[in-house]
C-alpha positions, -999 to +999 in steps of 0.1 A: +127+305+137+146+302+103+133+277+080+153+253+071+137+251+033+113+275+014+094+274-016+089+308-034+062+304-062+072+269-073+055+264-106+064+233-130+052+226-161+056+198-189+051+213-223+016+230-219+010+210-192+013+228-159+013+205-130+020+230-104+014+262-100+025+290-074+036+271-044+047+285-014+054+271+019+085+266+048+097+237+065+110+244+099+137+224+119+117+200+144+083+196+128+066+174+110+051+194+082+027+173+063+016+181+027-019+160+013-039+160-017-052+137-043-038+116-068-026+138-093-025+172-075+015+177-073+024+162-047+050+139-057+061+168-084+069+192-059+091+173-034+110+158-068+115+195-072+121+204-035+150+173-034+171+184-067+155+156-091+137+185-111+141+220-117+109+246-112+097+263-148+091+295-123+098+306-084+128+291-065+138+274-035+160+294+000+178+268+022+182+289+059+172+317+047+194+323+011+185+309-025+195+280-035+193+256-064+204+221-067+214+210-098+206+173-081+198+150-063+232+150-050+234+186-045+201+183-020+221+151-007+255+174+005+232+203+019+211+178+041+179+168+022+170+131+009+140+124-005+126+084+006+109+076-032+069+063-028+085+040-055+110+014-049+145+023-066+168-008-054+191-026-077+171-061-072+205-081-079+223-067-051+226-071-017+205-049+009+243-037+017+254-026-013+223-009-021+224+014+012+260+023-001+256+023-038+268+053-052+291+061-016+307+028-008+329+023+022+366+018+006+400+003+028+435+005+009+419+006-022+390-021-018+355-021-009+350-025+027+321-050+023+320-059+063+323-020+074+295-019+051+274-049+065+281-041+098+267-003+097+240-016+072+228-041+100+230-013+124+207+011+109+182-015+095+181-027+137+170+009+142+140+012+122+128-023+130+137-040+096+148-077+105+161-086+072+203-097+067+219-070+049+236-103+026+202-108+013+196-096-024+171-076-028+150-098-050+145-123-025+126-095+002+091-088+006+078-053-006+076-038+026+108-051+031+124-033+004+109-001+012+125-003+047+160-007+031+150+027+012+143+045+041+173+030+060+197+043+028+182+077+031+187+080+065+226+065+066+234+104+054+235+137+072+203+148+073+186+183+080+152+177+058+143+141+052+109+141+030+086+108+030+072+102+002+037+082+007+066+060+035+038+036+050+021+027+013+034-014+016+037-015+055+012-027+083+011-023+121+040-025+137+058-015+106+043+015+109+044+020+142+078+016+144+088+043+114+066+069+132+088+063+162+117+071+138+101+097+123+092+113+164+131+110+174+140+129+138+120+156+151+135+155+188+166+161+170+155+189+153+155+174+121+129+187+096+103+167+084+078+165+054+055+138+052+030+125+025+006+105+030-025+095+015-034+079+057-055+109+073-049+090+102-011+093+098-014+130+091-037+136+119-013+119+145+016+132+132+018+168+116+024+198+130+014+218+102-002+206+071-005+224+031-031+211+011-027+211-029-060+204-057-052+199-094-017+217-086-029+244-066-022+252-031-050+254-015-033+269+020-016+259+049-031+252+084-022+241+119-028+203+120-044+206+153-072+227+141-080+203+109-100+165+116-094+143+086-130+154+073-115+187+073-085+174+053-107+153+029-127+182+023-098+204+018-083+181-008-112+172-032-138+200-024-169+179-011-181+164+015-164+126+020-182+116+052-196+082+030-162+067+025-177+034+021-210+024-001-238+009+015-227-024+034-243-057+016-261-081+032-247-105+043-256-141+022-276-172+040-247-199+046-278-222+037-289-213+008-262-190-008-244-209-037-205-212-027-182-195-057-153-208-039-139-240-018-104-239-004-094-265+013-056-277+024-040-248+009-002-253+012+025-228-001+058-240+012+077-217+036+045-191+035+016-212+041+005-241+058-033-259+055-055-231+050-088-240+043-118-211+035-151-211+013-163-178-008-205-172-010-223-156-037-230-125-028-201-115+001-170-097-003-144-118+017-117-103+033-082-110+041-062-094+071-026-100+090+006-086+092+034-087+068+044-118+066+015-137+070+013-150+043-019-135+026-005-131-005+015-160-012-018-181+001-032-168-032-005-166-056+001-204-044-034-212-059-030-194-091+003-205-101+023-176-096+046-196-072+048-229-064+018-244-038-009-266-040-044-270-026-060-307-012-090-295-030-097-266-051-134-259-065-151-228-083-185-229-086-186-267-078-162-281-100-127-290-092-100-271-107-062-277-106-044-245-115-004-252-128+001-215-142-015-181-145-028-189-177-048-221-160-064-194-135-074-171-162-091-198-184-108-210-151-127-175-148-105-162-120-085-130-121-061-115-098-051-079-090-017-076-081-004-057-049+022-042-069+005-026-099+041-009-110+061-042-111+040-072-116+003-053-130+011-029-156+042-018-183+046+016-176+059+023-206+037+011-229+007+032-238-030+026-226-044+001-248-022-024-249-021-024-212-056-028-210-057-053-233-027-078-229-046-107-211-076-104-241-062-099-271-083-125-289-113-106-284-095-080-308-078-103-336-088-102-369-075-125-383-033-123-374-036-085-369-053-063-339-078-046-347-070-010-340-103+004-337-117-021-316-089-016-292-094+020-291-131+016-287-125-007-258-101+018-243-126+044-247-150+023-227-127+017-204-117+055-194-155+063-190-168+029-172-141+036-149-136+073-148-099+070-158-084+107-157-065+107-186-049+140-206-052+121-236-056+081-248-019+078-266-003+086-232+018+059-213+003+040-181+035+054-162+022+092-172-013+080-150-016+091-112-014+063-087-050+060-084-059+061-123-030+033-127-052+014-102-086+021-120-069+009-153-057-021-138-092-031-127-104-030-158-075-049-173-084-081-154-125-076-161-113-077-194-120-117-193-152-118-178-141-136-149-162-149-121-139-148-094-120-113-092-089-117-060-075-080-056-046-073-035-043-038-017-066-022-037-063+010-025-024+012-019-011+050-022-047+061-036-064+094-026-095+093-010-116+099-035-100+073-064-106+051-030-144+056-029-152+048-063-130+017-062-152+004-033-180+013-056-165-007-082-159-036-062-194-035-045-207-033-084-188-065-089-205-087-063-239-075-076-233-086-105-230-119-093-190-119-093-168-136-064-147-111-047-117-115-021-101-085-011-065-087+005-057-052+025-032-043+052-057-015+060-081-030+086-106+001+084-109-005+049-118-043+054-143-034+082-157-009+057-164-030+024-163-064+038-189-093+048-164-117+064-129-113+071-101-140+077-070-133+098-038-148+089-011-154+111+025-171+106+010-189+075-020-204+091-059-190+096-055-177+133-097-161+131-130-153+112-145-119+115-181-111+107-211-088+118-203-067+151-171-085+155-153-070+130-134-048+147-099-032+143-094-044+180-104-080+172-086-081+138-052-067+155-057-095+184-058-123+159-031-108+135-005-105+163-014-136+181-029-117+213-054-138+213-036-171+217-018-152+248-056-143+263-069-177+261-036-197+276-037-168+305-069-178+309-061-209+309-040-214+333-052-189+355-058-205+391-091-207+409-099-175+432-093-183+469-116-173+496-112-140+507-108-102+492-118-098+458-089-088+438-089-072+404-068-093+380-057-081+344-050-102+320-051-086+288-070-072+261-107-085+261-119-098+224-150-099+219-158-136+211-187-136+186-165-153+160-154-184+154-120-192+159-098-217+136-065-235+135-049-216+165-016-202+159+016-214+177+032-185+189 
């Protein structure tokens, strides 16, 4: 079978900096070729150059079979290849509409066709599950969302290669389910497929074959049904990874364990409605649901970051009441943003003052910074927290995904704070940036630090947590803790399956006398956890 794309000794370099080096692989029509590594080992490089958004320094590219180059993106475009960015690339102040046709709008006697182009829009959103309006400006949706409308304007043109770039990064459950079912008919239609993805799981279920790069190498290509995803961790960083997670702590006495934090009456309108939950020394809490549930607004309610309010509000015992971001920070409670390229970091700024924006008294002197204390805390910074850097004048934009993340972390310990809230921390990270970060935020608690962790990935909340809360329609639908904490209990709670189980039950009627008959009802939960503010459906 002819491929529909070949790489022939890709090799890319910036300056004296080679990011990639000798890469060769096919992509065939009807498969799901899957291509993995860590943070930093090409990935991203090589389907920028693969899609017509860079050229190789060395080796070339054959499209069925004959060289090719595209001089860009819209060269790839008109021969059948569209690249779905792992970064968002909307025009905010548009419509969802105009964004799937910017660039190739719809046109009728002269004038833009803006209902041709709302009806098709709505059409191809409805296929890949995305409820939004296609009126809506972009700016008003979620980030999962927005990445939706970015995979719904890559697929609205002919396509013979569609490559997903880490596609599932902002999206939960049946988000995801729903794009892999996209992502199956593509490849009943013969359509050719290359998926990245930092989800083993997602590779594992999906590719057919899979390449594996390290530090820009290729390390080979291999049928995915001979690799497990130790195989495919080991293949990408060299060791063994079977200790994901650090040891579990243990968990605190609810008698004698000081609370850090008391919630109670949390309102955010539209998002959030009487959510009440306490935070004990020593216990990483966790917070679970689907999009839409309103886990982060919850907290960006309390901190100022949008409007909301709390009936009572208390760190450490004393009452707090929280106007802005800056009130938070004062208080001794930092927050990690979900989206550490939009709201956590300037990407083009260099390092240091990215590190150091939310403390820049502790470097004043006098009305200037002091230079060599912020390179000294910089310093201390890349080796605390292992940050992979080529050199310390570089930009934070020029840092992998997972050494943004790192740098970001220390950003907000910058303060000292005592409670440290940190949304998707492992969002498009590798999986080894991922086990450090789990050390770091086990490090945190030990130190005698509060720590919530909000994370659409319900292994990784089983993994590091004590207790987790599940969220549902704005409201606390469970708690989660010891044996309970399953992904079968959390995904019962998060979709409301639970509330269906218990009103089955419910009104199920007595047995009559006679033969025994087997009656299904639904999923069984186990129901060693308490259960709080049931959700209306």
């Amino acid at each position: 079978m002819t491929a529909v794309l070949t790489a022939n000794g890709l090799s890319k370099a910036f300056g004296t900096v080679s990011v990639l080096n000798d890469i060769s692989f096919d992509v065939r029509p009807g498969e799901v070729h899957a291509i993995i590594g860590e943070n930093g080992a090409g990935k991203s490089t090589l389907m920028r150059l693969l899609a017509g958004h860079a050229q190789p320094s060395r080796g070339g590219l054959e499209l069925d079979g004959q060289p090719v180059s595209f001089s860009g993106p819209a060269a790839a475009e008109a021969a059948g290849i569209v690249l779905v960015h792992q970064e968002i690339l909307l025009a905010e102040g548009l419509s969802v509409a105009e964004n799937l046709f910017l660039g190739r709008e719809m046109v009728r006697r002269g004038i833009i066709d803006d209902a041709a182009m709302n009806r098709l829009a709505a059409g191809k959103l409805a296929e890949i599950g995305c409820q939004v309006s296609p009126k809506a400006l972009v700016r008003q949706l979620a980030l999962a969302d927005r990445q939706l409308v970015q995979i719904a304007r890559a697929l609205l043109v002919p396509h013979r290669l569609v490559i997903f770039d880490e596609p599932t990064a902002v999206l939960t459950g049946g988000e995801v389910e729903r794009l892999m079912g996209i992502i199956r008919r593509l490849k009943d239609q013969g359509v050719a497929i290359l998926y990245i993805s930092h989800r083993l799981n997602e590779v594992e279920e999906l590719a057919d074959r899979i390449t594996v790069l390290r530090d820009g190498q290729m390390i080979g290509t291999f049928d995915a049904a001979g690799l497990t995803q130790a195989d495919m961790a080991r293949l990408m960083v060299g060791r063994d990874f079977s200790a994901l997670y650090p040891e579990p702590l243990t968990p605190p006495s609810v008698t004698t364990s000081a609370e850090i934090l008391e919630v109670q009456g949390a309102c955010v309108p539209g998002f959030v409605n009487d959510v009440s939950f306490t935070l004990r020394q020593g216990e990483i809490l966790g917070f679970a649901g689907m999009i839409g549930a309103g886990r982060t607004e919850l907290f960006e309610g309390l901190l100022g970051l949008r409007d909301g309010y709390a009936a009572a509000l208390r760190l450490n015992g004393r009452d707090l009441r929280i106007r802005r971001p800056g009130d938070a920070i004062a208080a001794g409670i930092a927050y990690l943003t979900e989206d550490r390229k939009g709201k956590g970091l300037l990407l083009r700024l260099r390092l240091a003052p990215n590190l150091t924006l939310t403390a820049l008294s502790w470097i004043h002197r006098r009305l200037f910074l002091d230079k060599r204390r912020e390179a000294q805390v910089l310093q201390s910074a890349i080796d605390g927290f292992d940050i992979r850097v080529r050199h310390s004048a570089m930009l934070a934009g020029q840092l992998s995904g997972g050494n943004q993340q790192k740098l970001l972390l220390a950003k907000i310990l910058m303060t000292d704070p005592k409670l440290v809230i940190i949304d998707e921390p492992t969002r498009g990270i590798d999986i080894g940036n991922k086990s450090q970060i789990y050390g770091f935020i086990q490090k945190l608690v030990k130190a005698g630090k509060g720590c919530i962790v909000i994370s659409s990935e319900m292994q990784e909340l089983i993994g590091i947590c004590t207790r987790i809360i599940v969220m549902r329609n704005g409201r606390v639908s469970g708690e989660l803790s010891g044996g309970s904490m399953t992904e079968a209990n959390v995904a019962m709670l998060a979709t409301g399956a639970h509330d269906l189980h218990q009103s089955q039950n419910h009104n199920q009627p007595e047995p009559s006398r006679g033969p025994m008959v087997a009656v299904t009802t639904g999923p069984t939960l186990d129901h060693s956890f308490s259960v709080q503010g049931a959700m209306q459906p």
